[in-house]
ZADO-1210 file (C-alpha; in nm, 4 decimals, padded with zeros to 6 digits):
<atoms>
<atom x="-00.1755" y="00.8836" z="-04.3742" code="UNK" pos="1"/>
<atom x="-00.3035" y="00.5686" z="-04.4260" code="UNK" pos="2"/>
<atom x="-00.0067" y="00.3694" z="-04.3827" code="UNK" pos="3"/>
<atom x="-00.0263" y="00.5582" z="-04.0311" code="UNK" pos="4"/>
<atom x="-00.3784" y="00.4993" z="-03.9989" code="UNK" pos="5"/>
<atom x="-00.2790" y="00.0853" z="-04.0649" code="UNK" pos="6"/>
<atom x="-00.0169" y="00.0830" z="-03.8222" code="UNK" pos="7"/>
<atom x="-00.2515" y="00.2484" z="-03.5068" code="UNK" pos="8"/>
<atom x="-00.5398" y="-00.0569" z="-03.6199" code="UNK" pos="9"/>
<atom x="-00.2709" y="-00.3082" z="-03.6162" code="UNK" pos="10"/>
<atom x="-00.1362" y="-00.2185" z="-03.3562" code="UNK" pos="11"/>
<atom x="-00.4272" y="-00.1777" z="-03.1354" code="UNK" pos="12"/>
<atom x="-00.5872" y="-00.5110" z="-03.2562" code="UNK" pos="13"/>
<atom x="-00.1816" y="-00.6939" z="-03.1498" code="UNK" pos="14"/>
<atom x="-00.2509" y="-00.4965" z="-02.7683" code="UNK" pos="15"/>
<atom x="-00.6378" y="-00.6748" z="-02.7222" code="UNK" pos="16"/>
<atom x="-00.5075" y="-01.0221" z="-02.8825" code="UNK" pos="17"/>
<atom x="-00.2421" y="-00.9802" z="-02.5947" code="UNK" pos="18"/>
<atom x="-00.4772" y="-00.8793" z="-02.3379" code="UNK" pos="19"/>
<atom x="-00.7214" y="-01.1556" z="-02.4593" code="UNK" pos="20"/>
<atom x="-00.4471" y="-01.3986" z="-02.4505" code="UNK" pos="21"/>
<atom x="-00.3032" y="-01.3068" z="-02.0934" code="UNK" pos="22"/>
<atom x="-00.6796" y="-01.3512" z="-01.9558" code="UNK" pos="23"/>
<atom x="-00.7014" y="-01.6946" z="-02.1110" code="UNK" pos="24"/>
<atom x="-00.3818" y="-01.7848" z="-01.9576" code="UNK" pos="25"/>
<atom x="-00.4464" y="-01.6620" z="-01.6053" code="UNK" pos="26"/>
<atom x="-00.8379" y="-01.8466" z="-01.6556" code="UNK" pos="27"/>
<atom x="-00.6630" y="-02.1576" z="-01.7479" code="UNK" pos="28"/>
<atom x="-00.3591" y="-02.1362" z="-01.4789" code="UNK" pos="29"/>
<atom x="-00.6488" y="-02.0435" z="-01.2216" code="UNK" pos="30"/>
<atom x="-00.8750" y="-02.3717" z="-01.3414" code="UNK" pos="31"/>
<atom x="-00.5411" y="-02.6239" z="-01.2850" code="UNK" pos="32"/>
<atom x="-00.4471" y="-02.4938" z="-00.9584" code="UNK" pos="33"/>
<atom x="-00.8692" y="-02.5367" z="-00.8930" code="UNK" pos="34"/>
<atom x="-00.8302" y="-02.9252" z="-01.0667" code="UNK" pos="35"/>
<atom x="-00.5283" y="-02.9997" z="-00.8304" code="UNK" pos="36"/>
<atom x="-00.6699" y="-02.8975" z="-00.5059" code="UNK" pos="37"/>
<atom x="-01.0149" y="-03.0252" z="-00.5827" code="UNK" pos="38"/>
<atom x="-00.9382" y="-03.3688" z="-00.7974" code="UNK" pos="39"/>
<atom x="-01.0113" y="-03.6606" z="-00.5539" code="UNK" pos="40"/>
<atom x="-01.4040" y="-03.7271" z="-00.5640" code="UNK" pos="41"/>
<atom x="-01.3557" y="-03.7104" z="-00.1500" code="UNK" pos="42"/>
<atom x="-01.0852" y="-03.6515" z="00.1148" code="UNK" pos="43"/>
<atom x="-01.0851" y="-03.7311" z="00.4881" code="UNK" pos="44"/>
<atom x="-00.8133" y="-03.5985" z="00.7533" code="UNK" pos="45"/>
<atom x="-00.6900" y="-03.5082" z="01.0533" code="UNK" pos="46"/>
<atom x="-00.5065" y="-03.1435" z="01.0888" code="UNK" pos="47"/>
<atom x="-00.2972" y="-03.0354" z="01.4016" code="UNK" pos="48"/>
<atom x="-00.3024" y="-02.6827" z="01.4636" code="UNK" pos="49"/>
<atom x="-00.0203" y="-02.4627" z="01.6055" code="UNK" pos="50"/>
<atom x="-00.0983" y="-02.1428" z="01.6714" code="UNK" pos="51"/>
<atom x="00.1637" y="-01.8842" z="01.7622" code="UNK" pos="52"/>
<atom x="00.1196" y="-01.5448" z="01.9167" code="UNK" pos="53"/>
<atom x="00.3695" y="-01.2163" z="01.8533" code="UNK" pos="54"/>
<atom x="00.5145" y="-01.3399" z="02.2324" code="UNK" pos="55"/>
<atom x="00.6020" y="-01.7449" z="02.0261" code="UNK" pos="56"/>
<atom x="00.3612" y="-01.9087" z="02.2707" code="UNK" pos="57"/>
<atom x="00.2142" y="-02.1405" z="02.1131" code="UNK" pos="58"/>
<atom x="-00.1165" y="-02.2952" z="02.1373" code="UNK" pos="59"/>
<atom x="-00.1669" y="-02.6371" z="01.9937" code="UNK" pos="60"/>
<atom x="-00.5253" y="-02.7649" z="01.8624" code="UNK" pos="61"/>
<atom x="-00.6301" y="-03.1110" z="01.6541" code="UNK" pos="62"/>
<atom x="-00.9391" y="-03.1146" z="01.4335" code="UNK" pos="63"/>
<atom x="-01.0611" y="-03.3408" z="01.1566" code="UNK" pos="64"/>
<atom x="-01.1715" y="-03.3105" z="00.8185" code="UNK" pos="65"/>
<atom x="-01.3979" y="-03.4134" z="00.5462" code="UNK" pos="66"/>
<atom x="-01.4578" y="-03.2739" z="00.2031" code="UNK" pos="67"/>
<atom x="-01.6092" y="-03.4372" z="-00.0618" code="UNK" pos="68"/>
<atom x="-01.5872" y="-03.2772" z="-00.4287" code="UNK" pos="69"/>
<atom x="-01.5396" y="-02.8747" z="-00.4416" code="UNK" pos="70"/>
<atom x="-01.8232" y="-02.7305" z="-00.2623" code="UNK" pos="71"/>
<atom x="-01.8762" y="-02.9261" z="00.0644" code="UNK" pos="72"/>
<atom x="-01.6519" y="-02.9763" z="00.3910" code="UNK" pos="73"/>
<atom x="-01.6700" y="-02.9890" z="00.7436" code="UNK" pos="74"/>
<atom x="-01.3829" y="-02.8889" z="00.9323" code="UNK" pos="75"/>
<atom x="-01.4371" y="-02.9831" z="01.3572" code="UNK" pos="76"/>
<atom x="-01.1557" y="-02.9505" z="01.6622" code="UNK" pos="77"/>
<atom x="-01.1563" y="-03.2516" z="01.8649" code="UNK" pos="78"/>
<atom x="-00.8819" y="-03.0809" z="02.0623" code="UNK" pos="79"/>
<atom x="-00.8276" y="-02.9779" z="02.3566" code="UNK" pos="80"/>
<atom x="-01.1499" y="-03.0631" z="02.5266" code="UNK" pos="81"/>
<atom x="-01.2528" y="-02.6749" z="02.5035" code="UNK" pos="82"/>
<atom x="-01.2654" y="-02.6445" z="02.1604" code="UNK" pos="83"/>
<atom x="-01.3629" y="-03.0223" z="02.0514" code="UNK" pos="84"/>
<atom x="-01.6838" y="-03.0040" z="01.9442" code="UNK" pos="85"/>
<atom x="-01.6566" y="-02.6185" z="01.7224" code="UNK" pos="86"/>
<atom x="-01.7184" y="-02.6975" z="01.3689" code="UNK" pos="87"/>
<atom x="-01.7569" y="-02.5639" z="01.0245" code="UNK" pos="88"/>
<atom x="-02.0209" y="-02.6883" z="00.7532" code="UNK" pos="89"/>
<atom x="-01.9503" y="-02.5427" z="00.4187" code="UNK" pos="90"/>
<atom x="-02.2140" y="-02.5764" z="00.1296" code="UNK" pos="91"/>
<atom x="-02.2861" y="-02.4974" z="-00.2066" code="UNK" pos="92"/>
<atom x="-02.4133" y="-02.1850" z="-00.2980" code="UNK" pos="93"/>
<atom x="-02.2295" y="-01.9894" z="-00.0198" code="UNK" pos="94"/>
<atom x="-02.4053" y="-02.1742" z="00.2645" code="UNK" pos="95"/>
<atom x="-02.2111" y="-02.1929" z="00.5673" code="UNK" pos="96"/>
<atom x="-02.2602" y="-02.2750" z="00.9427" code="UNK" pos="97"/>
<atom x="-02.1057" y="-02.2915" z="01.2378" code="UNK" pos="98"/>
<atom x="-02.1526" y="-02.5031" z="01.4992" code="UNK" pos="99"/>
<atom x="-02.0583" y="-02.4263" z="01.9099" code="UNK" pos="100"/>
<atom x="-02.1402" y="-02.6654" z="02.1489" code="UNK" pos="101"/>
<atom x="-02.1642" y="-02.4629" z="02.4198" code="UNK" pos="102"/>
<atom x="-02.4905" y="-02.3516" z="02.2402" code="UNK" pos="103"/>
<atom x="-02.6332" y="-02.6529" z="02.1760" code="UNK" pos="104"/>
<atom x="-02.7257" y="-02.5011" z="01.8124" code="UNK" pos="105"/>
<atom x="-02.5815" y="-02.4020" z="01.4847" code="UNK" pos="106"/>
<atom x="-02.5487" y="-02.0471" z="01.3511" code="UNK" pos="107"/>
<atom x="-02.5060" y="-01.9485" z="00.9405" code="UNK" pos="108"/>
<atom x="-02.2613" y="-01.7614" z="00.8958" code="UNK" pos="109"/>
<atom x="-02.3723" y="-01.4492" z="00.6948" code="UNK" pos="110"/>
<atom x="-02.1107" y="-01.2907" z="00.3795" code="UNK" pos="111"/>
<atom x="-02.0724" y="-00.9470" z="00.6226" code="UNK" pos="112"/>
<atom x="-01.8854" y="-01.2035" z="00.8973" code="UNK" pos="113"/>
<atom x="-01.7190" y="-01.4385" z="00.6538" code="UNK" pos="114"/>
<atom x="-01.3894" y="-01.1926" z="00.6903" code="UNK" pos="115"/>
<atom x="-01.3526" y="-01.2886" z="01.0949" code="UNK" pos="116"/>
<atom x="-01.1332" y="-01.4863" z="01.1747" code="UNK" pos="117"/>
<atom x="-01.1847" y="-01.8901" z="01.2724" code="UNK" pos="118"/>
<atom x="-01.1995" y="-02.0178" z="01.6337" code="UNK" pos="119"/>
<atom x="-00.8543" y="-01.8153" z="01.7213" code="UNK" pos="120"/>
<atom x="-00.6859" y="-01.9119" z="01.3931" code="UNK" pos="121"/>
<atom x="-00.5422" y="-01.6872" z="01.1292" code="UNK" pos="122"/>
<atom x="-00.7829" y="-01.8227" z="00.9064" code="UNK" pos="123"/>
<atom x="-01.0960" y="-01.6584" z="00.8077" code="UNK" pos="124"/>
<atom x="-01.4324" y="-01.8181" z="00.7487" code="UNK" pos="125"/>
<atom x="-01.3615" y="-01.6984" z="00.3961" code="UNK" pos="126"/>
<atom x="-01.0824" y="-01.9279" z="00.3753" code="UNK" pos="127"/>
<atom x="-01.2219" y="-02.2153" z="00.5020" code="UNK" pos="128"/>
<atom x="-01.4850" y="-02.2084" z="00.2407" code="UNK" pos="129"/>
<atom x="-01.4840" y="-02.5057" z="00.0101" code="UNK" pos="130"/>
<atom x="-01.5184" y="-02.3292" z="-00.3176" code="UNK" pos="131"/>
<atom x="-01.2918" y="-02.2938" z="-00.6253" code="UNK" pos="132"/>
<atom x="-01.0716" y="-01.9921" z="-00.6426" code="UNK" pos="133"/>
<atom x="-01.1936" y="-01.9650" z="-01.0162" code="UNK" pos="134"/>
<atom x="-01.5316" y="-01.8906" z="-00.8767" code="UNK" pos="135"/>
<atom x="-01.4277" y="-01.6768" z="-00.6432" code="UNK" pos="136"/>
<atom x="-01.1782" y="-01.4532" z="-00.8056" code="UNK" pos="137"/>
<atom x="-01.0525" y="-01.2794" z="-01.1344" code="UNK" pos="138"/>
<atom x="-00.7413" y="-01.3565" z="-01.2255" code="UNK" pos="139"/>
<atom x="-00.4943" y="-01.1503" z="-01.4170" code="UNK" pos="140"/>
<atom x="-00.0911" y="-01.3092" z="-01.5168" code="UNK" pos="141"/>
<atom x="00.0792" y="-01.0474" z="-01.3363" code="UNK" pos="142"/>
<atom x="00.4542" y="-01.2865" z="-01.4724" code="UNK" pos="143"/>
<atom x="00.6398" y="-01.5502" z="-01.5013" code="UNK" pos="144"/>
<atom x="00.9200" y="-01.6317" z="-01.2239" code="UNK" pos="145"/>
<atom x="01.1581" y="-01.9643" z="-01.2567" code="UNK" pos="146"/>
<atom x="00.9267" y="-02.2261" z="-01.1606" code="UNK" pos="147"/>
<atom x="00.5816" y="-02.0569" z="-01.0972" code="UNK" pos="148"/>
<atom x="00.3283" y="-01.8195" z="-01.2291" code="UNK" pos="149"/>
<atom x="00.2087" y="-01.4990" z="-01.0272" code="UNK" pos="150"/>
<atom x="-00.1140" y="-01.3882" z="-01.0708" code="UNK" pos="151"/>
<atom x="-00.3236" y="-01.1294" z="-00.9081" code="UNK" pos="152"/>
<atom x="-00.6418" y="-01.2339" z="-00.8071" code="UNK" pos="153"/>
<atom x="-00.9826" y="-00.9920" z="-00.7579" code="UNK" pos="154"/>
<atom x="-01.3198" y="-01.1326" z="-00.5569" code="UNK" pos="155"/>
<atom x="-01.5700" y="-01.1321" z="-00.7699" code="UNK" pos="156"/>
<atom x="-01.8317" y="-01.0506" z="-00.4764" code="UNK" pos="157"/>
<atom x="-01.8048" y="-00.6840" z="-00.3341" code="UNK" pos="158"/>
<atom x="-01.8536" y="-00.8060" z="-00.0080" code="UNK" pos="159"/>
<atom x="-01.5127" y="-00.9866" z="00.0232" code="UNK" pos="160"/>
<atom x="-01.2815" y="-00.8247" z="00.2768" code="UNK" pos="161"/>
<atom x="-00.9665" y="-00.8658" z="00.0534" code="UNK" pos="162"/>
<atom x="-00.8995" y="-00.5874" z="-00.2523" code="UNK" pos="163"/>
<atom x="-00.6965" y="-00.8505" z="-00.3913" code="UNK" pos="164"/>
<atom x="-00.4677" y="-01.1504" z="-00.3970" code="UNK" pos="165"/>
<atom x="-00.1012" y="-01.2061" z="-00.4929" code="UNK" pos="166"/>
<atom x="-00.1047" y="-01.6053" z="-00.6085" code="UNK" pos="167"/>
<atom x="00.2283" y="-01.7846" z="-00.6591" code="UNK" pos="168"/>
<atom x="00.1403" y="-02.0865" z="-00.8501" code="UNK" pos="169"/>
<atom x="00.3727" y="-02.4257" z="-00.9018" code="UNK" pos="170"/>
<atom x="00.4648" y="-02.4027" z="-01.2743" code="UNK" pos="171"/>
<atom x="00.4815" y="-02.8006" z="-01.3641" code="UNK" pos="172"/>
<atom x="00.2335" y="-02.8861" z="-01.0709" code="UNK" pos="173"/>
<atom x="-00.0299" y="-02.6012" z="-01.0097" code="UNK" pos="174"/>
<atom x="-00.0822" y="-02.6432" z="-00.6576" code="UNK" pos="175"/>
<atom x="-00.0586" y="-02.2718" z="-00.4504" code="UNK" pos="176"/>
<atom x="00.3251" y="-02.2062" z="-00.3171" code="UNK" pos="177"/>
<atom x="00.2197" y="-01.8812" z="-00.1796" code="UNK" pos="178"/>
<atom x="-00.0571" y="-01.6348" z="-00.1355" code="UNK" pos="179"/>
<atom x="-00.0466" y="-01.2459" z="00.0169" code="UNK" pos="180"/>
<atom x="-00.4127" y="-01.0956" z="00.1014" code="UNK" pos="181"/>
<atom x="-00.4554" y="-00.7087" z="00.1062" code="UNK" pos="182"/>
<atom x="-00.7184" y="-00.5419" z="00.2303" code="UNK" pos="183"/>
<atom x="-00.9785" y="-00.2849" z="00.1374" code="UNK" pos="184"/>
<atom x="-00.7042" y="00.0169" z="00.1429" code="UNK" pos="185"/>
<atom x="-00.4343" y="-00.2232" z="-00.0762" code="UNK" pos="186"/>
<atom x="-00.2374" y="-00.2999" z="00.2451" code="UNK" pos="187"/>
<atom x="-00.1139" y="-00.6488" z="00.2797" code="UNK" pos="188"/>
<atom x="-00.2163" y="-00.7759" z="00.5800" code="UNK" pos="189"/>
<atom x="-00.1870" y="-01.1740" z="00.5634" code="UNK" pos="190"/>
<atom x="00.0869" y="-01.4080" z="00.3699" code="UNK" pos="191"/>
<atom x="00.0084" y="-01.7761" z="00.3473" code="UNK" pos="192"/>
<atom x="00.2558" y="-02.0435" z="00.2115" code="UNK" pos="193"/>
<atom x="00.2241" y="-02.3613" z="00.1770" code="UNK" pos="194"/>
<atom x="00.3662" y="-02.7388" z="00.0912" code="UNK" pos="195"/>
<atom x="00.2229" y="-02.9859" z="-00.1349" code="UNK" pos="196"/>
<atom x="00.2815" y="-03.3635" z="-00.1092" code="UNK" pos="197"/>
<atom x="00.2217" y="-03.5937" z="-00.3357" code="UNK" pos="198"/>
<atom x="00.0084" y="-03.8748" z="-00.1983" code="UNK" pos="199"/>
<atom x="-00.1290" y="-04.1797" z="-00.4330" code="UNK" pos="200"/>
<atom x="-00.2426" y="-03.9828" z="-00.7233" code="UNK" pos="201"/>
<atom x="-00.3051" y="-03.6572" z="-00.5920" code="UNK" pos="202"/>
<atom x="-00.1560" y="-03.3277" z="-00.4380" code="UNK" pos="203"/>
<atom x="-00.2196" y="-03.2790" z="-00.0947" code="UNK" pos="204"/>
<atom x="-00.1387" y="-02.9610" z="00.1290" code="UNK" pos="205"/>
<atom x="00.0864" y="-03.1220" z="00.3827" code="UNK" pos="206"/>
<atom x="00.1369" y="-02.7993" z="00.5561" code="UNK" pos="207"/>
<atom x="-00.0325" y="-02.4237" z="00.5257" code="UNK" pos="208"/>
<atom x="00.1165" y="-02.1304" z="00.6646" code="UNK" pos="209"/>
<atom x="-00.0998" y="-01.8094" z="00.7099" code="UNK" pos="210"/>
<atom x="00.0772" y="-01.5290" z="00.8951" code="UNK" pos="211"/>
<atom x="-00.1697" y="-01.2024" z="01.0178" code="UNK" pos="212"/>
<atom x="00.1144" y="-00.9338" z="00.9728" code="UNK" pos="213"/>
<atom x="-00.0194" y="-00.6431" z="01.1976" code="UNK" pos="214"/>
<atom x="-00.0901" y="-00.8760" z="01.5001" code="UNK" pos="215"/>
<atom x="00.2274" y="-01.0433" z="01.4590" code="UNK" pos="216"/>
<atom x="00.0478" y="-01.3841" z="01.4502" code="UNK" pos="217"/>
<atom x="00.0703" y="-01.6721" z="01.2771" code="UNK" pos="218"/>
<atom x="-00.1209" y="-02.0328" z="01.2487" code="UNK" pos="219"/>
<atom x="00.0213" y="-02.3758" z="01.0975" code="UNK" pos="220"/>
<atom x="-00.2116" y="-02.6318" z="01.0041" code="UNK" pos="221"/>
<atom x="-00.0282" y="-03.0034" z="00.9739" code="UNK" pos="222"/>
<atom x="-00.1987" y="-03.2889" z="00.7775" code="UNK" pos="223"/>
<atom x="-00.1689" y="-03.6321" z="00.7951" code="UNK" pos="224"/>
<atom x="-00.3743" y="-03.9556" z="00.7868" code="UNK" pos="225"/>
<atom x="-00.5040" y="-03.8327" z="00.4549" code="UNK" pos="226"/>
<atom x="-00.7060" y="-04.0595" z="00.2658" code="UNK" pos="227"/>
<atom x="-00.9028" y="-04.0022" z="-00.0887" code="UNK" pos="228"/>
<atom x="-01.1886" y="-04.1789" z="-00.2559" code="UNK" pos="229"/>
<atom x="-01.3328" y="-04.3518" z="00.0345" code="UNK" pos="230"/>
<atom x="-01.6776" y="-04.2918" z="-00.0939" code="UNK" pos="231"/>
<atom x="-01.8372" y="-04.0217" z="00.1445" code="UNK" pos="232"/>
<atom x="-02.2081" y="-03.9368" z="00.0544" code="UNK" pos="233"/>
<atom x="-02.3996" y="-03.6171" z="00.0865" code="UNK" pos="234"/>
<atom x="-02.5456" y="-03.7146" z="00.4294" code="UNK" pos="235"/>
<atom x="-02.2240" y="-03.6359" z="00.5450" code="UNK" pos="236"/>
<atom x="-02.2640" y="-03.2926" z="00.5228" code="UNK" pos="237"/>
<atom x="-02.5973" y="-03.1731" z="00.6713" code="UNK" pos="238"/>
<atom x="-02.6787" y="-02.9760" z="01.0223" code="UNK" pos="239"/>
<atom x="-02.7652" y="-03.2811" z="01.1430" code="UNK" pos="240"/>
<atom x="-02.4432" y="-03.4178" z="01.1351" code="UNK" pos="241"/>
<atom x="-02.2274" y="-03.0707" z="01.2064" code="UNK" pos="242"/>
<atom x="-02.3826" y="-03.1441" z="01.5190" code="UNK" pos="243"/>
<atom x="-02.3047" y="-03.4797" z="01.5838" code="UNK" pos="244"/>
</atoms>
């Protein structure tokens, strides 16, 4: 009996060191893919949009971008002339606004509307937030392919619109390969891939991929003329200056 009673404690105490250990590892897989994406101190950019409907027309926008650390970016379309102008101001502390010239005025963007989509794009305002997935999300090592890790992601806030995420991470690099989204019910409804470059010392995403399966729709965003380290300041990224 006791040598029964021994085997059920071991045994139970080998399960939570593995459980403990798997958490750890999808924490610290989580972190690097959060270090690679948000190393450079700043970033500035331009993007090219191409959005395609479930017909292939496509419709083809330009914006530029500035981020500086992990919590602050403004994303603005300076293309064609009747979308220059929209921007997005993201913030610590789950601040953001949006900006529509048309208005005149900016509008902050509350957590119930953070699940719409962007300005036509397959991208939600949720995505476009500049915050780290770690802080965002729960991770759990779902396994180990050749070449990356897959983990499944929770939001931490009950307000997000996604149940959960399916993360392919670069093994070697840590920078995202691919991402599905499912919704409320556990359906997916968007995959995103992307393609890292290496430029100077850091990873950039070259090119993101997000495809909105039940509309059949799909959005590329292009970068280029990236620079890093160019010394951007916080009064860069005020309402003053979304609405410049």
């Amino acid at each position: 009996m006791r040598i029964i009673k021994l085997s059920v404690i071991v045994s139970v105490v080998i399960l939570l060191t593995g459980l403990s250990a798997n958490a750890q590892d999808a924490n610290t897989i989580l972190k690097k893919m959060d270090d690679v994406m948000y190393s450079p101190k700043d970033m500035t950019g331009k993007t090219k949009i191409v959005i395609i409907d479930k017909a292939g027309k496509e419709k083809i926008r330009e914006a530029d971008i500035i981020q500086k650390g992990n919590d602050k970016r403004i994303f603005r379309f300076t293309a064609p002339s009747s979308q220059a102008g929209i921007a997005v101001l993201s913030l610590p502390d789950d601040v953001m606004y949006l900006y529509m010239p048309a208005f005149g005025k900016e509008r902050r963007i509350s957590s119930s509307v953070k699940s719409q989509n962007f300005a036509g794009t397959d991208f939600s305002y949720d995505d476009m937030e500049a915050k780290p997935y770690s802080e965002k999300y729960t991770p759990t090592l779902i396994k180990t392919e050749e070449g990356a890790f897959v983990l499944e992601l929770i939001p931490i806030s009950p307000k997000s619109s996604y149940s959960r995420l399916i993360a392919k991470i670069h093994k070697t690099n840590y920078y995202p390969i691919a991402m599905d989204y499912y919704d409320r019910g556990n359906k997916k409804v968007k995959e995103g891939t992307y393609k890292f470059v290496k430029i100077g010392k850091y990873w950039n995403a070259q090119e993101m991929f997000i495809k909105d399966i039940k509309k059949n729709h799909t959005t590329k965003m292009i970068m280029s003329d990236v620079k890093y380290d160019s010394g951007i300041t916080d009064d860069d990224f005020t309402v003053r200056k979304l609405k410049q």
